[in-house]
N, C-alpha and C positions, 0 to 999 in steps of 0.2 A: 473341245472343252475338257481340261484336267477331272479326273476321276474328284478329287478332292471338292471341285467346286460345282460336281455333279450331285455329290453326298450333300453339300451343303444347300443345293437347290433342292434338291428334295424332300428335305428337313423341313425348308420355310413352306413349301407348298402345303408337309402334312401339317402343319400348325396351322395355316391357314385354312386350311378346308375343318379341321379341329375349330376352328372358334367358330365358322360360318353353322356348325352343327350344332355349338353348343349355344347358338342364338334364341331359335325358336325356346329351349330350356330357359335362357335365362328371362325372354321377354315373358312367358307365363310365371315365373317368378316375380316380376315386377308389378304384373298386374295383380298378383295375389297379394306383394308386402304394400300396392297405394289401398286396393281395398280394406287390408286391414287394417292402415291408418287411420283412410276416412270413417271407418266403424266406430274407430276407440268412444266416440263420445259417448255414444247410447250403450256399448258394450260396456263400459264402465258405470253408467248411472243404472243399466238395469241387469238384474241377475241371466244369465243367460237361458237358464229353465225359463224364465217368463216368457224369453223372447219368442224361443223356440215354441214352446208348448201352449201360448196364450194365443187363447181365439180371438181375443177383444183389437180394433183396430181404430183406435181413436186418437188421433193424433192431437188435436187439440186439448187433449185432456194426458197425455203423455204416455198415451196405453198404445203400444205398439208388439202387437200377437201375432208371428209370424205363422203359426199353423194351417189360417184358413188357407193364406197361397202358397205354403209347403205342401197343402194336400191336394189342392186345385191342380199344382205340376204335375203330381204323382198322378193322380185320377186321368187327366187329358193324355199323358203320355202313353200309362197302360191301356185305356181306352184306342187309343190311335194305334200303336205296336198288337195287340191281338185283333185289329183288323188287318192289319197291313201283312203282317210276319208270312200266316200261312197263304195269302193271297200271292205277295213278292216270290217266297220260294218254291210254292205252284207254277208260277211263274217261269221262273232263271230255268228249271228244270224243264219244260213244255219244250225253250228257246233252245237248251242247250241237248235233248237228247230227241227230243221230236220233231219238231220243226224241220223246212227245211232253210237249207242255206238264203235263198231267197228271201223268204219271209222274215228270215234272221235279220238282213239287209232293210227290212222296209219298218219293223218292228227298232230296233238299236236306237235310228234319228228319231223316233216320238218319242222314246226313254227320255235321255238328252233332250229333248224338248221339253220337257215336263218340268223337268230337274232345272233350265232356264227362267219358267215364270217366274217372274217377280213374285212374292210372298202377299202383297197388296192386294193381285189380282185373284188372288184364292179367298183373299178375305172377302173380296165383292163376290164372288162364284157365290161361296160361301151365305151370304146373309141373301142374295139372290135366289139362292134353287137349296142348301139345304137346310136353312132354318127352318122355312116352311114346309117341308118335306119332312122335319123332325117333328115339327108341331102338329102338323095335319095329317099324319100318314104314321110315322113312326111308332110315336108318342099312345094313339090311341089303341094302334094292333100289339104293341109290346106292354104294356101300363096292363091290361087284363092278368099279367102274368107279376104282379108287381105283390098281392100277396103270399108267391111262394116264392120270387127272388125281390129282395128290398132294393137291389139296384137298380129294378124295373119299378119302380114307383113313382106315379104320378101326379105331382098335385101344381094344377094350373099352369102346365110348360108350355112356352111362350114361344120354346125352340131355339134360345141362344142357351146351350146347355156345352156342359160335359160331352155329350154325346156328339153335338155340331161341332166340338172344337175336335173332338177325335178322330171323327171322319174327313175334315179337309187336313187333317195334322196327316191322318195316313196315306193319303193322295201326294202330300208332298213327300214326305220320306220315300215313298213305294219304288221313284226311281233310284233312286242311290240302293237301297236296297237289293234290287233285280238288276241292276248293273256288276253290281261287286258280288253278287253270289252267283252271276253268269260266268262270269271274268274265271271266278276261281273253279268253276265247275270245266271251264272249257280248257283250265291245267292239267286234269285227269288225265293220264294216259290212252289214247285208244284202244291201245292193246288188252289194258287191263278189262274193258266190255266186250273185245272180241273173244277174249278168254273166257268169259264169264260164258257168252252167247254158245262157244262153244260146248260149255260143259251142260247144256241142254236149259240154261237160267231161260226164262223168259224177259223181255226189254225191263220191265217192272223189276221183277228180281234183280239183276244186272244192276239197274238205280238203287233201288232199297238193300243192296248188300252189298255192293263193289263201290259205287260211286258214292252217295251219300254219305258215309262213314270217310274216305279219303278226304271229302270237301267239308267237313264236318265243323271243321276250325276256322276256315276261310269264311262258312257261311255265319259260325256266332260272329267273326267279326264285324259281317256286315250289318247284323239286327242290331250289334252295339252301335256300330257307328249311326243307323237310323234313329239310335234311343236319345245319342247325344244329340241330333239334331233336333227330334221333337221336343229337348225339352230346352232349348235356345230359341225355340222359332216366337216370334213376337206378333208380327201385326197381323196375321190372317187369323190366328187362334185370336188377340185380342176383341179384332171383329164380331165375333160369332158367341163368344163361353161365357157372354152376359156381364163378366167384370162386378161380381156381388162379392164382398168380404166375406164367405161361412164356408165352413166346411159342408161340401159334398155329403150325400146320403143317398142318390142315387143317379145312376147316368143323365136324368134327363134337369137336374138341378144347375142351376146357371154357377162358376166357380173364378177363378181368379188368381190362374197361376203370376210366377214370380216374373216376369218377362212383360206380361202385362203389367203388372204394376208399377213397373222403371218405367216403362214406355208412358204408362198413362201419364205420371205425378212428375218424372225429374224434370225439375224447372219450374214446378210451380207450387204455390205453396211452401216456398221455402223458408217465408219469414218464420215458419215455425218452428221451435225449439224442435234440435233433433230430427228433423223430418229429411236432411239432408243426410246425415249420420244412417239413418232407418232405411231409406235405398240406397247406400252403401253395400250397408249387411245385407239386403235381400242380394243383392247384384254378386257378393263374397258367399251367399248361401248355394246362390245357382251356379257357381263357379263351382264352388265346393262336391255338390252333387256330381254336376259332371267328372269331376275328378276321381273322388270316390267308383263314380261305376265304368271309368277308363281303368282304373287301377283294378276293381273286381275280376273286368274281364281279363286283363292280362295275366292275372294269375290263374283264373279258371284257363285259358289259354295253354298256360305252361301246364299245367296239371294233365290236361287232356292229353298233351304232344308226351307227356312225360310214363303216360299209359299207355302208349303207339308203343312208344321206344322197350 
């Protein structure tokens, strides 16, 4: 083949492999300009401070207060991520500097298996073994401690709470989690622990000053990527966080993030003015969110590699 129509084959390939990359970009584009068409109506009839910042949710009367399941997200998610975080990289770390190879091997396929169930079957687990586990057990050892923290306060939990949706929210993240901060732990160099082991470090030291600082980037972005998922996950949280419009005031309060709310309503109910419009915008809010803390991390990302260097 002529050099000429080597250069020109290769041309078309980079263009080609060029637009297959700039797909996934354009298709989260798309999804963001139909959401914020479908918005326009209620975006335009109501101030946006209302929307956002109004607790009241009453559609029939044209009061639509996006707060209570702006905060319901917020609540479930941080609830589920400070259970998970320090458990997951307790975790990665056991697998990747303790263990042995074996158990590595027998431990890896449950990971993976976890990371498999369905979402559905966490929500039966769920209202199976931890509702009543938060009602009956949880609720009344942690609620004694409820007047010096108000997060611990109890009045009549029923056990589809905040807290139930956190705890099977961090059963499912936990594997992606301790996959990807395994992954990246086990990039470390050897040498750099045999170095360490030499200079008299003990195995602890050797992690807490050699390796954990290296994986340090690798491991935020695994907690990010668990944040994004817990706070898309629908039907198992659905299940369980009671699905009440208010804002949260303490873990064991039933709540109503934004995932549930699309899942409960879209399709029904639509004859109502703007009710189609109003899960739009939640659906353009949760989108939103994740965008925003995909963008946080990456620049915290950059900043951190940009204090290495």
């Amino acid at each position: 083949m002529p050099a000429s129509h080597r250069s020109k084959l290769d041309r078309w390939v980079q263009r080609g492999f060029w637009i297959f990359s700039a797909l996934p970009t354009l298709l989260a584009l798309l999804i963001l300009a139909a959401l914020w068409i479908k918005s326009q109506p209620i975006l335009l009839s109501h101030p946006l401070k209302t929307l956002l910042f109004g607790s009241a949710w009453k559609p029939q009367k044209g009061e639509f207060g996006f707060l209570p399941f702006i905060s319901g997200t917020i609540w479930v998610t941080v609830v589920a991520l400070v259970i998970a975080v320090p458990i997951c990289i307790l975790t990665a770390l056991y697998l990747s500097e303790y263990t042995s190879a074996r158990t590595q091997r027998l431990i890896k396929p449950l990971l993976d298996l976890l990371a498999a169930i369905p979402s559905v079957v966490y929500g039966v687990w769920g209202v199976l073994i931890i509702v009543p586990w938060v009602q009956n057990s949880l609720a009344p050892l942690l609620g004694r401690w409820g007047s010096i923290l108000p997060i611990l306060t109890t009045t009549n939990p029923t056990g589809y709470s905040v807290l139930a949706g956190g705890i099977v929210l961090a059963v499912m993240i936990a594997p992606f989690i301790v996959s990807i901060a395994y992954e990246v732990l086990q990039t470390i160099p050897f040498g750099l622990r045999q170095a360490s082991l030499a200079l008299g470090a003990t195995r602890w030291q050797t992690i807490k000053y050699a390796v954990i600082p290296k994986a340090s980037t690798g491991i935020f972005a695994s907690i990010v990527l668990g944040c994004s998922r817990a706070l898309g996950e629908t039907m198992a949280v659905l299940m369980v966080v009671g699905n009440v419009p208010q804002i949260p005031r303490s873990i064991f309060d039933a709540a109503y993030p934004l995932p549930a709310l699309i899942a409960n309503n879209y399709g029904e109910m639509m004859s109502i003015p703007l009710y189609d419009a109003a899960l739009m915008t939640a659906s353009l809010l949760l989108l939103g969110m994740v965008l925003v803390l995909n963008i946080f991390s990456i620049l915290a990302l950059r900043h951190v590699l940009r204090e290495k260097t």
